[in-house]
N, CA, C, O and CB atoms as a CASP TS submission, in Angstrom:
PFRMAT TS
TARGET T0000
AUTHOR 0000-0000-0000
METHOD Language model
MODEL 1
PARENT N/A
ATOM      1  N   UNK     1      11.652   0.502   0.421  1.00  0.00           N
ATOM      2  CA  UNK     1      10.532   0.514   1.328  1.00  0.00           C
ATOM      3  C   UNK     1      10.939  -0.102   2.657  1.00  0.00           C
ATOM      4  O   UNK     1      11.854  -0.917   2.770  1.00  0.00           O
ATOM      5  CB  UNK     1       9.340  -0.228   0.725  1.00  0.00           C
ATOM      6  N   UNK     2      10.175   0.360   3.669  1.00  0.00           N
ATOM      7  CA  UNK     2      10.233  -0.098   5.047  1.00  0.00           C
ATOM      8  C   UNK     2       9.635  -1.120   5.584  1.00  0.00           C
ATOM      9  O   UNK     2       8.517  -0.935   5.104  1.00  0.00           O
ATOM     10  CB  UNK     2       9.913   0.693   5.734  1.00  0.00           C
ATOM     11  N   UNK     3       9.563  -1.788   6.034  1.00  0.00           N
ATOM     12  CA  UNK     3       8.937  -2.734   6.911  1.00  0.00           C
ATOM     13  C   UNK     3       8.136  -2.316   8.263  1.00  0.00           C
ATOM     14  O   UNK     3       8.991  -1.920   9.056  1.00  0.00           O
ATOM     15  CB  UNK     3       9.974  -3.581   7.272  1.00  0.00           C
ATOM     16  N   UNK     4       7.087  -2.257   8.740  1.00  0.00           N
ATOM     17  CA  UNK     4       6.889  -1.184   9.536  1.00  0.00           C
ATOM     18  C   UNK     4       5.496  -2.173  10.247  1.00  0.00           C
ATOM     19  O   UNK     4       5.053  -3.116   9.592  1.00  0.00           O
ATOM     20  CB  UNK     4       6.626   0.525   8.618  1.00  0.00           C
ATOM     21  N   UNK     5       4.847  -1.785  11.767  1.00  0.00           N
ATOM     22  CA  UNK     5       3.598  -2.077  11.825  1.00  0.00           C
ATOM     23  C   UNK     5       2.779  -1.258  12.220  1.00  0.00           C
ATOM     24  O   UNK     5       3.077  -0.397  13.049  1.00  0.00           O
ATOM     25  CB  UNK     5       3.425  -2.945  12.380  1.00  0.00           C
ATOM     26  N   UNK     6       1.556  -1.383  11.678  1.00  0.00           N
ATOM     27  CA  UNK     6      -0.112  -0.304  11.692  1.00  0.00           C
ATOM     28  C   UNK     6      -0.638  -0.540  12.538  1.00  0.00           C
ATOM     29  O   UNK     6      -0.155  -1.571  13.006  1.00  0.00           O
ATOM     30  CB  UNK     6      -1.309  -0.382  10.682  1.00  0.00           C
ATOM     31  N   UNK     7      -1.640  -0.098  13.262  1.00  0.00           N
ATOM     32  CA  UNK     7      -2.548  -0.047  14.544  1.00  0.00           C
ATOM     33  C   UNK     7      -3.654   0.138  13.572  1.00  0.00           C
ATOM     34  O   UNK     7      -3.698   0.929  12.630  1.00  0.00           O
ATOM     35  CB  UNK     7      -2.298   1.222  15.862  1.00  0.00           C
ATOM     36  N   UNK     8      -4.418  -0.606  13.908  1.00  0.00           N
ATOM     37  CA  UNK     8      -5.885  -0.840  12.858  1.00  0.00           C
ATOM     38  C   UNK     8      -7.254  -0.733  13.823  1.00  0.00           C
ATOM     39  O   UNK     8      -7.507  -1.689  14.555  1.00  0.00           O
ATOM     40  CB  UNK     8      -5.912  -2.692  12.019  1.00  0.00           C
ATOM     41  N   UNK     9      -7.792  -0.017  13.819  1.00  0.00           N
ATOM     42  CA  UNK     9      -8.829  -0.130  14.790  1.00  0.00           C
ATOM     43  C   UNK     9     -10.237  -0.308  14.132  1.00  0.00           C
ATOM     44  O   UNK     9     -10.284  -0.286  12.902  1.00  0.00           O
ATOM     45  CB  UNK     9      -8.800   1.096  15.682  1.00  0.00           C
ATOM     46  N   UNK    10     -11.450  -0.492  14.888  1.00  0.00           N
ATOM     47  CA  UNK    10     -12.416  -0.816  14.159  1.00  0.00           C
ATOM     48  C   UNK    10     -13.724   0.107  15.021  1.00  0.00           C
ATOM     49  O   UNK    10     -13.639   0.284  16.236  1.00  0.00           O
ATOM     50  CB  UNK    10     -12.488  -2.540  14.045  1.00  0.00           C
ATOM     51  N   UNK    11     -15.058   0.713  14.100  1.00  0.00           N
ATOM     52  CA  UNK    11     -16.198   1.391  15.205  1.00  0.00           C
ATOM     53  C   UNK    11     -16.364   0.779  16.114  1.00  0.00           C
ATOM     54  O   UNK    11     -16.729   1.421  17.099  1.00  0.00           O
ATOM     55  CB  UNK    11     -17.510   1.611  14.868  1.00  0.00           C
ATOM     56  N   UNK    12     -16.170  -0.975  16.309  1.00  0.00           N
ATOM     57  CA  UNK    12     -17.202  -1.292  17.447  1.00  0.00           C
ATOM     58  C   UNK    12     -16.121  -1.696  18.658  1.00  0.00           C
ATOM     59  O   UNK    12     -16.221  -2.485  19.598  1.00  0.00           O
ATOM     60  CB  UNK    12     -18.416  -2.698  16.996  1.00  0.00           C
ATOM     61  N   UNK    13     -15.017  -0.787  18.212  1.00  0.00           N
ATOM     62  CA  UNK    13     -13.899  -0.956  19.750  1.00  0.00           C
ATOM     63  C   UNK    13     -12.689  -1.900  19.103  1.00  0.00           C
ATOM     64  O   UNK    13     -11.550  -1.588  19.448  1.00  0.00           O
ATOM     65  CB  UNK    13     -14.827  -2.048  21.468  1.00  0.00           C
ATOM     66  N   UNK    14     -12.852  -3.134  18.106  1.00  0.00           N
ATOM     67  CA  UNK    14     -12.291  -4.162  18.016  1.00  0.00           C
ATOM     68  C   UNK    14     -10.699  -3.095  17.557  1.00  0.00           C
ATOM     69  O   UNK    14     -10.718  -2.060  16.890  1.00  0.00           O
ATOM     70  CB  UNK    14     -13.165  -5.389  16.911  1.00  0.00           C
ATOM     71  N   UNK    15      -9.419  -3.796  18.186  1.00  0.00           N
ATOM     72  CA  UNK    15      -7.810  -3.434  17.633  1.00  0.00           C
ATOM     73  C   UNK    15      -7.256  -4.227  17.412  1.00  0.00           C
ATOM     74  O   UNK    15      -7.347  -5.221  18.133  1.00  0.00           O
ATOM     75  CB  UNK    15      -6.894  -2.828  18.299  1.00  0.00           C
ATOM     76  N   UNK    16      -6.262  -4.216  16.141  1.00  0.00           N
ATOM     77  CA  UNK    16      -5.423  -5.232  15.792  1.00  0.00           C
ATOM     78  C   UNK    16      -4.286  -4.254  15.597  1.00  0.00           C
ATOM     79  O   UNK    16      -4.325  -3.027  15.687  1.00  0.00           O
ATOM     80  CB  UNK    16      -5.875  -6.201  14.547  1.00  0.00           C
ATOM     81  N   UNK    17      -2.899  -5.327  15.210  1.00  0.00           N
ATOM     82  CA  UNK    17      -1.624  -4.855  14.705  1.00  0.00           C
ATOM     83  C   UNK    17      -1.628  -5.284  13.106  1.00  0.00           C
ATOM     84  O   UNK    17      -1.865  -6.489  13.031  1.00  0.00           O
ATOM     85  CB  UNK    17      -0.333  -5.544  15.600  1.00  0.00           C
ATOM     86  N   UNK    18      -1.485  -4.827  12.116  1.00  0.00           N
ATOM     87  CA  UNK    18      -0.873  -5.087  10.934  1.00  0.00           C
ATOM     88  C   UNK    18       0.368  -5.083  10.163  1.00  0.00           C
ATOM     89  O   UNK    18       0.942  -4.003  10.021  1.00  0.00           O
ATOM     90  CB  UNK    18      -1.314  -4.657  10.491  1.00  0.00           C
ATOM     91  N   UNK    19       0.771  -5.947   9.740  1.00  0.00           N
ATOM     92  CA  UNK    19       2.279  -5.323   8.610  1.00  0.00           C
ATOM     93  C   UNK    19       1.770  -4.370   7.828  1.00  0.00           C
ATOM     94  O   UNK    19       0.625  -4.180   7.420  1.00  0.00           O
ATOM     95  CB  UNK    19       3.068  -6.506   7.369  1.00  0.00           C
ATOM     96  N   UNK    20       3.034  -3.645   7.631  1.00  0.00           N
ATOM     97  CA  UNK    20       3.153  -2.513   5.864  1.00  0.00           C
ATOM     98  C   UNK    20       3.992  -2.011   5.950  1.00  0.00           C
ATOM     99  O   UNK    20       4.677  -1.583   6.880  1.00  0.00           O
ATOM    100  CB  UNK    20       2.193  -1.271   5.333  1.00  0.00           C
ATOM    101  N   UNK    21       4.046  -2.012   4.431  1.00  0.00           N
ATOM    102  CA  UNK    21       5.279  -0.878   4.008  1.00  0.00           C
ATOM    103  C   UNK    21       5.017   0.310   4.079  1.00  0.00           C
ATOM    104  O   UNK    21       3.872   0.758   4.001  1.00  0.00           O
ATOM    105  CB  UNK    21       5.782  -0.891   2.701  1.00  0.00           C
ATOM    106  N   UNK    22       5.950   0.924   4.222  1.00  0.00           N
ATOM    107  CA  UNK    22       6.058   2.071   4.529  1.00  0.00           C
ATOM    108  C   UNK    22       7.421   2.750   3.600  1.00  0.00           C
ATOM    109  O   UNK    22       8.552   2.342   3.863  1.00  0.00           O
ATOM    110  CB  UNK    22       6.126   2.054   6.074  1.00  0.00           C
ATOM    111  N   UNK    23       7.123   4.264   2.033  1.00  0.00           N
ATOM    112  CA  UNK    23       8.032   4.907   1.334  1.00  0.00           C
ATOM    113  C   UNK    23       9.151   5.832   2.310  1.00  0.00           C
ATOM    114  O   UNK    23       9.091   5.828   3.540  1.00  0.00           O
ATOM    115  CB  UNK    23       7.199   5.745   0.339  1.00  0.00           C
ATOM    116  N   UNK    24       9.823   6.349   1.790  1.00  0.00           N
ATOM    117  CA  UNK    24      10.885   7.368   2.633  1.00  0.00           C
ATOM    118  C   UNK    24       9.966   8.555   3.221  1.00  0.00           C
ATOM    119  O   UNK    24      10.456   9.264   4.101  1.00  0.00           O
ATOM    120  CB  UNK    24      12.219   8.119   1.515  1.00  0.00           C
ATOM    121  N   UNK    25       8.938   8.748   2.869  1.00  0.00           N
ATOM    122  CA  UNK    25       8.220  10.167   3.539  1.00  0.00           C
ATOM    123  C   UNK    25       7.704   9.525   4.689  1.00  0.00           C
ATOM    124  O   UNK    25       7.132  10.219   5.530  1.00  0.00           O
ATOM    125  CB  UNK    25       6.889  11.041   2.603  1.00  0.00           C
ATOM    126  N   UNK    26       7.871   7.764   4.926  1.00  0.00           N
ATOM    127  CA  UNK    26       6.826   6.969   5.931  1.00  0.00           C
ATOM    128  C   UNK    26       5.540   7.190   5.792  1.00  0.00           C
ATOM    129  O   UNK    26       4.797   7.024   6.759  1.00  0.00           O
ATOM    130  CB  UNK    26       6.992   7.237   7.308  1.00  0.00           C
ATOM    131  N   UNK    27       5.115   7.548   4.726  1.00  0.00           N
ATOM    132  CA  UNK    27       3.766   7.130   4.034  1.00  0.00           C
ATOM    133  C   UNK    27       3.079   5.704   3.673  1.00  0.00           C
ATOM    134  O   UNK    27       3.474   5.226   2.610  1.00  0.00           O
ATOM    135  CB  UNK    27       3.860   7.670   2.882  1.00  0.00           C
ATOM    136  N   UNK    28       2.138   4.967   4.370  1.00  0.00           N
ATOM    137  CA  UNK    28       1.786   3.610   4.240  1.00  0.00           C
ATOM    138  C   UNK    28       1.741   3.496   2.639  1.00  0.00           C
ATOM    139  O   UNK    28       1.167   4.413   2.050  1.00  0.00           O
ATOM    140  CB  UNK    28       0.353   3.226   5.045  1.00  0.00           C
ATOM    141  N   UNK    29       2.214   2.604   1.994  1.00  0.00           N
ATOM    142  CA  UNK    29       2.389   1.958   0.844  1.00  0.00           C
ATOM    143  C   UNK    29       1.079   1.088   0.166  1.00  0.00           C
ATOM    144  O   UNK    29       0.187   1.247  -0.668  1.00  0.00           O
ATOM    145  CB  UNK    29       3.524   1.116   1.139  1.00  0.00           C
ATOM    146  N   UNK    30       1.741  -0.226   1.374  1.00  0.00           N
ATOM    147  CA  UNK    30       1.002  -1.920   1.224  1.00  0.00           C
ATOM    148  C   UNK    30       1.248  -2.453   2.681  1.00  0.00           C
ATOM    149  O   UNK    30       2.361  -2.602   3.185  1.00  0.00           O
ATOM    150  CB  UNK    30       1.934  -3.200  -0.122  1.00  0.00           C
ATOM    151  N   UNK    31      -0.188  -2.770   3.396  1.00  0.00           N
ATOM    152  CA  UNK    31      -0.923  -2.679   4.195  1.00  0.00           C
ATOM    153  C   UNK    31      -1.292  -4.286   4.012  1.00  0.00           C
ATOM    154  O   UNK    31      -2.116  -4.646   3.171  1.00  0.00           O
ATOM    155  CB  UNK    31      -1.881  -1.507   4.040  1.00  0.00           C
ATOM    156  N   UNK    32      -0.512  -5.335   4.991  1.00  0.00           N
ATOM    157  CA  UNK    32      -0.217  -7.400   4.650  1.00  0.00           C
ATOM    158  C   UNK    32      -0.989  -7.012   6.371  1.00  0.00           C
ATOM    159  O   UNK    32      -0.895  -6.182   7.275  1.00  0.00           O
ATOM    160  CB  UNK    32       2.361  -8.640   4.387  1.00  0.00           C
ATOM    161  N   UNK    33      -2.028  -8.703   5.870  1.00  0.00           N
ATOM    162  CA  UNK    33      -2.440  -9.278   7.077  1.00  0.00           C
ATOM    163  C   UNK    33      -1.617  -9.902   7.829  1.00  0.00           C
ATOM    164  O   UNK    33      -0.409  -9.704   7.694  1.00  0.00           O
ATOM    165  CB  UNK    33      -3.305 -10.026   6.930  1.00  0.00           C
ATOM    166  N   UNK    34      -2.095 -10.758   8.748  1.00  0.00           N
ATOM    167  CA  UNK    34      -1.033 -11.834   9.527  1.00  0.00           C
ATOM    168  C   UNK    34      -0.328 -13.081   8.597  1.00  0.00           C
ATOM    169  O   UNK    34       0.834 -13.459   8.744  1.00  0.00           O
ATOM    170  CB  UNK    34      -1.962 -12.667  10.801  1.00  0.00           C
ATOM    171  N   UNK    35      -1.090 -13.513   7.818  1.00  0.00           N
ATOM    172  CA  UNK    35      -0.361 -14.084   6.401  1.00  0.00           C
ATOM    173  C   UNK    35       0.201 -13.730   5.193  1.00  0.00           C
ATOM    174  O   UNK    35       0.590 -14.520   4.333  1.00  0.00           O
ATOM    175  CB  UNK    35      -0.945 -14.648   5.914  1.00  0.00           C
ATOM    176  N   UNK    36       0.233 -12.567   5.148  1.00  0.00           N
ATOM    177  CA  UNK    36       1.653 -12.061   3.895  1.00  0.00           C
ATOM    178  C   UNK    36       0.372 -11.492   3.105  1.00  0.00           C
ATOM    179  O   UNK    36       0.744 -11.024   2.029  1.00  0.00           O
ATOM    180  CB  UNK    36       2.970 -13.670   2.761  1.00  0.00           C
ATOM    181  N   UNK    37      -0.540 -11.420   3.228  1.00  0.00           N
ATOM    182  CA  UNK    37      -1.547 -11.254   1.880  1.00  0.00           C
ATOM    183  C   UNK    37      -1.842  -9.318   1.878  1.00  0.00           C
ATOM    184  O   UNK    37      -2.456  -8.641   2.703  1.00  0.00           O
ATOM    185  CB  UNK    37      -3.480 -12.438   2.222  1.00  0.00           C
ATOM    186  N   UNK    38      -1.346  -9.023   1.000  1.00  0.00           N
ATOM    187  CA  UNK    38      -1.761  -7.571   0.778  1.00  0.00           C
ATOM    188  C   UNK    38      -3.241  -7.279   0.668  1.00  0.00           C
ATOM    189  O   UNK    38      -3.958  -7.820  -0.174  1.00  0.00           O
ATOM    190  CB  UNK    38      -1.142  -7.069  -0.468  1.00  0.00           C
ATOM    191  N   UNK    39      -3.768  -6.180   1.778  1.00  0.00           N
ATOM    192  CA  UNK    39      -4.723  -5.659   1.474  1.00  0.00           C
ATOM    193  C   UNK    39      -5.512  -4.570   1.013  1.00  0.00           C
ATOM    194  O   UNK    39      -4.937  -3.482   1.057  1.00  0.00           O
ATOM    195  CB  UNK    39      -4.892  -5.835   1.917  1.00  0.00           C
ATOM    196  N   UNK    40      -6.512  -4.574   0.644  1.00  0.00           N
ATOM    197  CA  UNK    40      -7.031  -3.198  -0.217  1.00  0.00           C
ATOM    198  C   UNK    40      -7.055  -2.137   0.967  1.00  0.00           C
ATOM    199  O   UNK    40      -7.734  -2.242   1.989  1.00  0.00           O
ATOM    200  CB  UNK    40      -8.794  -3.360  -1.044  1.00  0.00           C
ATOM    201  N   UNK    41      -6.197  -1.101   0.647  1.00  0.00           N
ATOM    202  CA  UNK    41      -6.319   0.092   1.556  1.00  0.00           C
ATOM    203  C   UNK    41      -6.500   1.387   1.061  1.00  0.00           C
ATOM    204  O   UNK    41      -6.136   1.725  -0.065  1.00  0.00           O
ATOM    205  CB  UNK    41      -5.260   0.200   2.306  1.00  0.00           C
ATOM    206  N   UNK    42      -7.115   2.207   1.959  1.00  0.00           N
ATOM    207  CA  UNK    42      -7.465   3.877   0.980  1.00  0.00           C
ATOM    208  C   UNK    42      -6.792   4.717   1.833  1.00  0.00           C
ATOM    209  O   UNK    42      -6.977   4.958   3.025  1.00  0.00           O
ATOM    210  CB  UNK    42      -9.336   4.582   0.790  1.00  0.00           C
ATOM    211  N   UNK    43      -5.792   5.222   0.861  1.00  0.00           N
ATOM    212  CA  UNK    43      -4.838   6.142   1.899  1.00  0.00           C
ATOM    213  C   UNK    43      -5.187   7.496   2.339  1.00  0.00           C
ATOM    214  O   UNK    43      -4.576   8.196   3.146  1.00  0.00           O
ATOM    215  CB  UNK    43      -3.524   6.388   1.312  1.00  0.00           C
ATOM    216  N   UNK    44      -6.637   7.854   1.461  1.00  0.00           N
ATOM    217  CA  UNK    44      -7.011   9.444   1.367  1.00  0.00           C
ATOM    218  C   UNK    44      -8.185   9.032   3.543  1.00  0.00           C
ATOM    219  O   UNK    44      -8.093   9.635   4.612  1.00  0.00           O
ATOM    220  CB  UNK    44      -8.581  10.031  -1.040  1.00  0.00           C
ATOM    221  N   UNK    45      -9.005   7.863   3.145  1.00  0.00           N
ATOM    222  CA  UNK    45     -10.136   8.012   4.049  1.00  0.00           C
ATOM    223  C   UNK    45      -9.058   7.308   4.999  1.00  0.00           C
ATOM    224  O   UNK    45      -9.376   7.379   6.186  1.00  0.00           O
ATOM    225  CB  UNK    45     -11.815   7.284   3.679  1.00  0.00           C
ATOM    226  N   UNK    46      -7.818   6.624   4.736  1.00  0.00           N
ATOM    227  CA  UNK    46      -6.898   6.009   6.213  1.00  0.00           C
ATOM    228  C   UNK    46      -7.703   4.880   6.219  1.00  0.00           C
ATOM    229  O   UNK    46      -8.489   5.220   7.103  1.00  0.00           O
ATOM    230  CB  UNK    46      -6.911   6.967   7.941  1.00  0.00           C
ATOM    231  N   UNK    47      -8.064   3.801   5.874  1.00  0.00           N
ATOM    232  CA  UNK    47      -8.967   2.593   6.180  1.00  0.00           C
ATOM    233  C   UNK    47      -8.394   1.603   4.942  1.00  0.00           C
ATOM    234  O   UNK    47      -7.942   1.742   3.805  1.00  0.00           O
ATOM    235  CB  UNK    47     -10.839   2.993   6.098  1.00  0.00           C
ATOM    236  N   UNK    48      -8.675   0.597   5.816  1.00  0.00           N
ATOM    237  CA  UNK    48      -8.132  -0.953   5.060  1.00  0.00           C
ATOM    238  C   UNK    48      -9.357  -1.980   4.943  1.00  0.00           C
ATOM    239  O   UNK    48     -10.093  -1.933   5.929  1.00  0.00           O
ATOM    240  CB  UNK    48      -6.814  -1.855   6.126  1.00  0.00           C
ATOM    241  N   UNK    49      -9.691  -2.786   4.075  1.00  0.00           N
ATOM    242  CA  UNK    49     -10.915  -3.581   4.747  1.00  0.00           C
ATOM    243  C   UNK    49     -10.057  -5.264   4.684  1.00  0.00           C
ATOM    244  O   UNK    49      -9.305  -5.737   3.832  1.00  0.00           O
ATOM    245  CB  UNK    49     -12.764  -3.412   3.566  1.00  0.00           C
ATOM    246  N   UNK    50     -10.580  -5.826   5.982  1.00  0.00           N
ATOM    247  CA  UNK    50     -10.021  -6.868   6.407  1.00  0.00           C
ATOM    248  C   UNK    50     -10.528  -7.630   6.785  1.00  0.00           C
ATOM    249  O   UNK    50     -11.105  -7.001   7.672  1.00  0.00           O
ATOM    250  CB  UNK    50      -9.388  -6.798   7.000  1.00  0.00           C
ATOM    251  N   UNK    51     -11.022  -9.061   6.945  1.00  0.00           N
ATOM    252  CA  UNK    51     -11.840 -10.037   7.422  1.00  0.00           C
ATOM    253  C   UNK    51     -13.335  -9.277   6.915  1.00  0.00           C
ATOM    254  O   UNK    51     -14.112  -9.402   7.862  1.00  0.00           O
ATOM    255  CB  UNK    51     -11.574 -10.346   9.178  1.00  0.00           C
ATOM    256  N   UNK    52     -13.766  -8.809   6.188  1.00  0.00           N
ATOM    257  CA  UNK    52     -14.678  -8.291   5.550  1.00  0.00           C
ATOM    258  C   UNK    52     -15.673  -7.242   6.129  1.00  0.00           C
ATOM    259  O   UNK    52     -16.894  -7.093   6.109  1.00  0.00           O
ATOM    260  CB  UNK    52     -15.222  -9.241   5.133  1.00  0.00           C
ATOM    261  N   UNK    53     -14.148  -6.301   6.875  1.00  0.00           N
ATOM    262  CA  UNK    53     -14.878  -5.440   7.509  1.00  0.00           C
ATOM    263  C   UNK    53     -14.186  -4.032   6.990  1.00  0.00           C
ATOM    264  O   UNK    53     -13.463  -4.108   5.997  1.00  0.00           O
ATOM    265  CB  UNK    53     -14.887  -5.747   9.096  1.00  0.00           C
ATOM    266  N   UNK    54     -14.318  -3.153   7.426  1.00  0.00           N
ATOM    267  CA  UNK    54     -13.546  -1.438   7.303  1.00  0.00           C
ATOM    268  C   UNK    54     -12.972  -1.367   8.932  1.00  0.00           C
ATOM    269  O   UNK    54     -13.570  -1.273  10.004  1.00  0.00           O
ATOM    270  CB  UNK    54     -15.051   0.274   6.893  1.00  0.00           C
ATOM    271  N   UNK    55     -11.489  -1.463   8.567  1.00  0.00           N
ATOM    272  CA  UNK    55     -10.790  -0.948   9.731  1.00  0.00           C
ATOM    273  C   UNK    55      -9.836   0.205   9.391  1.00  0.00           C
ATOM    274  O   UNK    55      -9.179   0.138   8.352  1.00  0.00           O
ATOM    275  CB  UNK    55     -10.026  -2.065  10.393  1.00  0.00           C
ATOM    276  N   UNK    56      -9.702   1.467  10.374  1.00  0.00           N
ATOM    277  CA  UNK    56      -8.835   2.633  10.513  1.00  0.00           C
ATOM    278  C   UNK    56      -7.442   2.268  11.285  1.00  0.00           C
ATOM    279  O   UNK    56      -7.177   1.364  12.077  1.00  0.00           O
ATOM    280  CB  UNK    56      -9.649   3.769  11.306  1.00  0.00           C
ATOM    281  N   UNK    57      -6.596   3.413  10.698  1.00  0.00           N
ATOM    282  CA  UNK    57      -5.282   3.436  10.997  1.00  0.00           C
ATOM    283  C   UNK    57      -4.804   4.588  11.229  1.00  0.00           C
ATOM    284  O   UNK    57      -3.613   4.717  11.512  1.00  0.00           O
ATOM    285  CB  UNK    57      -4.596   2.921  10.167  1.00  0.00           C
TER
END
């Protein structure tokens, strides 16, 4: 796996950067906050939820 970073955006404008891995097709894997902590992500709708919100990628 790759080491790689996500562009995470949110409806009400808000953008962040994220870590993730990333397989050989560069398909997002595992989707880490700013502290190492893996987060729940849905690879079909592209969205992660983070600080207890739904952000896109």
């Amino acid at each position: 796996m790759k080491e790689s970073i996500v562009h995470v955006r949110q409806d009400q404008g808000k953008e962040a950067d994220l870590y993730c891995y990333r397989d050989s097709n560069h398909e997002i894997v595992r989707i880490m906050d700013m502290e190492g902590n893996t987060l729940a992500h849905n690879p079909r709708s592209r969205c992660v939820i983070w600080m207890s919100e739904i952000w896109y990628y």
